[in-house]
N, CA, C and O of each residue as an XYZ file, in Angstrom:
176
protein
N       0.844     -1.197      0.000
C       0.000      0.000      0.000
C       0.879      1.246      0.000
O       1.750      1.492      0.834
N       0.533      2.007     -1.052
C       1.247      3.761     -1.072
C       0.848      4.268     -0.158
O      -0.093      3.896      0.544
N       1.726      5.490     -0.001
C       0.958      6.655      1.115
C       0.099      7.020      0.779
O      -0.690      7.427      1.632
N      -0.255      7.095     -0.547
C      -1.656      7.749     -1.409
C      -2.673      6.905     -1.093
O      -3.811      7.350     -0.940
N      -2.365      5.469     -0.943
C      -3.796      4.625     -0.660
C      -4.401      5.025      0.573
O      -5.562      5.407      0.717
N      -2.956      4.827      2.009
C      -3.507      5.226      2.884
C      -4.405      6.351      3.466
O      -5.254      6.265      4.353
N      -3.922      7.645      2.596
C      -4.195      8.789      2.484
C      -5.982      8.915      2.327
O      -6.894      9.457      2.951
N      -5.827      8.060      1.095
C      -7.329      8.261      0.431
C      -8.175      6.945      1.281
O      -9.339      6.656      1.005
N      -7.518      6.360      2.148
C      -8.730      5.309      2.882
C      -8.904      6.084      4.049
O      -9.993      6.021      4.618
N      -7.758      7.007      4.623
C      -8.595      7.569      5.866
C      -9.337      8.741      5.614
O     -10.066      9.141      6.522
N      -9.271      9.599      4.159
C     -10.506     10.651      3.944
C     -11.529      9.992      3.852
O     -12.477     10.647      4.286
N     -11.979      8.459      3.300
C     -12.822      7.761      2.864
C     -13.627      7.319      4.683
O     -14.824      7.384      4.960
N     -12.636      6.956      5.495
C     -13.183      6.671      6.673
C     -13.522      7.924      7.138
O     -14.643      7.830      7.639
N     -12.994      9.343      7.239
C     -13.683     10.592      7.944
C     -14.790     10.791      7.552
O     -15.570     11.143      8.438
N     -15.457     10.652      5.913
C     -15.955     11.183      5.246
C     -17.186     10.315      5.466
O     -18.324     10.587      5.084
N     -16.905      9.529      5.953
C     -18.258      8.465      6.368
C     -18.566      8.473      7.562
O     -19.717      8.388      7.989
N     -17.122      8.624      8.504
C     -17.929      9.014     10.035
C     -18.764     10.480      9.985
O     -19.955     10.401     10.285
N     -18.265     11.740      9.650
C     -19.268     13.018      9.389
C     -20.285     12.295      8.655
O     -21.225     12.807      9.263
N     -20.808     11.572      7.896
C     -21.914     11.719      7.251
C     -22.650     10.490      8.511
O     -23.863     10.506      8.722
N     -21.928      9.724      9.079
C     -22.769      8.683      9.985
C     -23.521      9.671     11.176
O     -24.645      9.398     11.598
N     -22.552     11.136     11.766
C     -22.984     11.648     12.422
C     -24.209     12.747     11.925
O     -25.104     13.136     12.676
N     -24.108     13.003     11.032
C     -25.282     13.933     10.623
C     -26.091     12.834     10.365
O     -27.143     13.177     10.906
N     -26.270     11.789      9.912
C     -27.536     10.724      9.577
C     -27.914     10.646     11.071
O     -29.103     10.341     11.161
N     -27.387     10.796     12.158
C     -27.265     10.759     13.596
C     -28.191     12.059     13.924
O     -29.376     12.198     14.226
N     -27.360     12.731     13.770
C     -28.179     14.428     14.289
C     -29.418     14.701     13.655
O     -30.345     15.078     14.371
N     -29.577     14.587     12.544
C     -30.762     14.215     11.536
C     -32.014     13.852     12.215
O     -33.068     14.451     12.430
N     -31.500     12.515     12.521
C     -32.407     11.294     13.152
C     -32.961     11.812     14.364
O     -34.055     11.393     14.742
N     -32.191     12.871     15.166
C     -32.234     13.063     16.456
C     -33.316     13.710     16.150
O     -34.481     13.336     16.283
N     -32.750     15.082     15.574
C     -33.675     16.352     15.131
C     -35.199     16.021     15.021
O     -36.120     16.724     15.439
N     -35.288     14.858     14.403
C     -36.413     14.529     13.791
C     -37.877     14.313     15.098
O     -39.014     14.699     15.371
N     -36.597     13.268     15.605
C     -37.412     12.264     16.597
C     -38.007     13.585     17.713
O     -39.196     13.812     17.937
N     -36.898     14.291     18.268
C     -37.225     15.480     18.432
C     -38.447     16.159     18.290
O     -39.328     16.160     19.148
N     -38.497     16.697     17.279
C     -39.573     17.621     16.560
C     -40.941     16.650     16.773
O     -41.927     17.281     17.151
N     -41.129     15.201     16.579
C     -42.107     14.448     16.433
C     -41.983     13.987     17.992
O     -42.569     12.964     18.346
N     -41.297     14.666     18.822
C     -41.643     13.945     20.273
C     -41.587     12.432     20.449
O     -42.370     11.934     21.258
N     -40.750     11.654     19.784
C     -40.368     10.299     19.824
C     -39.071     10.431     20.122
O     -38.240     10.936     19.367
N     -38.721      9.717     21.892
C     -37.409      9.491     22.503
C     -36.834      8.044     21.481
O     -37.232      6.984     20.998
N     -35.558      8.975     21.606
C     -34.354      8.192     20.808
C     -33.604      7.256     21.782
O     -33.593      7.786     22.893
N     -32.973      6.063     21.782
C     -32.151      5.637     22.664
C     -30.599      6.322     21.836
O     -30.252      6.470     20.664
N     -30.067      6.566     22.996
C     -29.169      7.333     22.791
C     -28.021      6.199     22.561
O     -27.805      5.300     23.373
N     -27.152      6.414     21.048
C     -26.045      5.841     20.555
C     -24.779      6.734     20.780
O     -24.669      7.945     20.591
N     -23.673      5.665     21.318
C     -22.237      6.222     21.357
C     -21.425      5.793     19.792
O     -21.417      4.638     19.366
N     -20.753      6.997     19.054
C     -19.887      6.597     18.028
C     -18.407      6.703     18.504
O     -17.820      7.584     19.133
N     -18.042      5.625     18.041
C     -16.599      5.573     18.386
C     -15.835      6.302     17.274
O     -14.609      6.398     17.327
């Protein structure tokens, strides 16, 4: 593996944890607004 692979697998892993957390905050927002409690998830 190049430095370039590595490079481009950990933008590939950031770029999916930010989008796991907004599908997260999203979800929250939602449940929120519609008064349906969320069980609350930890992301590592």
């Amino acid at each position: 593996m190049s430095d370039t692979d590595v490079e481009r697998l950990v933008d590939t892993c950031r770029v999916a944890r930010d989008e796991m957390r907004l599908d997260e905050w999203s979800a929250s927002r939602r449940a929120a607004r519609e008064g349906v409690p969320l069980p609350v998830t930890e992301v590592a």
